[in-house]
C-alpha positions in Angstrom: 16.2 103.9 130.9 14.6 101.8 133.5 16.4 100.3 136.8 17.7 97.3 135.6 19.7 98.8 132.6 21.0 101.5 135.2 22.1 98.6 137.3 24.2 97.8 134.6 25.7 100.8 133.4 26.8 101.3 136.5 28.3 97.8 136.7 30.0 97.8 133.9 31.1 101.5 134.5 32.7 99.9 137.8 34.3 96.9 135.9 36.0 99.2 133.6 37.4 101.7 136.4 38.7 98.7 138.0 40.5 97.4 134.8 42.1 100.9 134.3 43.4 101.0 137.8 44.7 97.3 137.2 46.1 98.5 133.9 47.7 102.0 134.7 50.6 100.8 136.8 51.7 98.4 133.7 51.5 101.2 131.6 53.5 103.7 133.9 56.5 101.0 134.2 56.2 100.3 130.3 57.3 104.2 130.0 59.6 104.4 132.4 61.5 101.5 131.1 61.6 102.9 127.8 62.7 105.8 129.0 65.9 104.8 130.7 66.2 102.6 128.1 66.3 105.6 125.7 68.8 107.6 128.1 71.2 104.7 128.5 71.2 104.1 124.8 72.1 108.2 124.5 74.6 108.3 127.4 76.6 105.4 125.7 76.5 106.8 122.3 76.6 110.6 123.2 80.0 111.0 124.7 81.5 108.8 122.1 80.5 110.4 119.1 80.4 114.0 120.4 83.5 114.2 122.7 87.0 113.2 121.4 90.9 113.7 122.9 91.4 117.2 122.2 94.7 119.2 122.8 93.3 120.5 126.4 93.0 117.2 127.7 94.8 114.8 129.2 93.8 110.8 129.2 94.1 109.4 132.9 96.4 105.8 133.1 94.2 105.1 136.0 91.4 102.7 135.3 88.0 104.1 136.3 84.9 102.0 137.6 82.1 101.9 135.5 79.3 104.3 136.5 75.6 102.7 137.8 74.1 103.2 134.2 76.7 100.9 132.7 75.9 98.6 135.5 72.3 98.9 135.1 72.3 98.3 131.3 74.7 95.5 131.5 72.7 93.7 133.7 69.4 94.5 131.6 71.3 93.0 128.6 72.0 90.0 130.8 68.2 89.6 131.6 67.2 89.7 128.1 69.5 87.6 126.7 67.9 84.9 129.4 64.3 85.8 128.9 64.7 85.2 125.1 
């Protein structure tokens, strides 16, 4: 292997590790998001399916506020809905 082609393994070694450090962050938020996507989508279906009024408890007339993941995957919905 003489100079030049070094020269450009090593260029093109450099190009690449600059594309993966470019790339990774996109990748780390595409997980993440899918993620809390995943554990919204299990927090709203979990309670309802698993839990039901039983005998022990008693249902509050109070009305309650909604919690931040409600909040968070309403206003998700809202941004896709106006993205599409």
């Amino acid at each position: 292997m003489n100079t030049t082609q070094l020269e450009g393994l090593i260029g093109m070694l450099f190009v690449l590790g600059i594309l993966v450090l470019l790339v990774l962050p996109a990748v780390f938020g595409i997980v993440r998001d899918r993620r809390v996507d995943r554990q919204l989508r299990e927090a709203e279906q979990g309670p309802a399916q698993e839990r039901g009024p039983s005998k022990g408890q008693k249902s509050s007339s109070r009305s309650t506020v909604p919690s931040t993941a409600t909040w968070y995957a309403e206003g998700r919905r809202s941004k896709k809905l106006v993205s599409s």
